[in-house]
C-alpha positions, 0 to 999 in steps of 0.5 A: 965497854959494857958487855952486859945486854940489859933489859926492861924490867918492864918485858913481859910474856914468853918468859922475858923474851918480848924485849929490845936488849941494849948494851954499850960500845965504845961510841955506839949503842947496840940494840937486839930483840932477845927472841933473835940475839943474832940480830944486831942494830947499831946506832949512835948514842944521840939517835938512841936519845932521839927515840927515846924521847919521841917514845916518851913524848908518845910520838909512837903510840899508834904502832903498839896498838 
């Protein structure tokens, strides 16, 4: 288990607190937003891997605009 929330080193503004955090759990991936580390999202590691690549294949663009 890992108990560290890393973060990219790509966050920026507000002092690094714009960022998704992750950290692993026995089978799961946990996800939160460092401006709300109450807030917890917990999901498989193949759905995380979904995502990632549909982020990389610029699947999501049109919402960061």
């Amino acid at each position: 288990m890992n108990d560290v929330w890393q973060k990219s080193s790509f966050c920026g503004g507000e002092g690094g607190n714009n960022c998704i955090e992750v950290r692993s759990h026995p089978g799961e991936i946990r996800l939160r937003e460092s401006e709300r580390p109450e807030r917890n999202l917990t999901v498989t590691p193949a759905a995380l891997r979904a995502l990632i690549l549909g982020v990389k294949a610029g699947e999501f663009d049109h919402l960061t605009r």
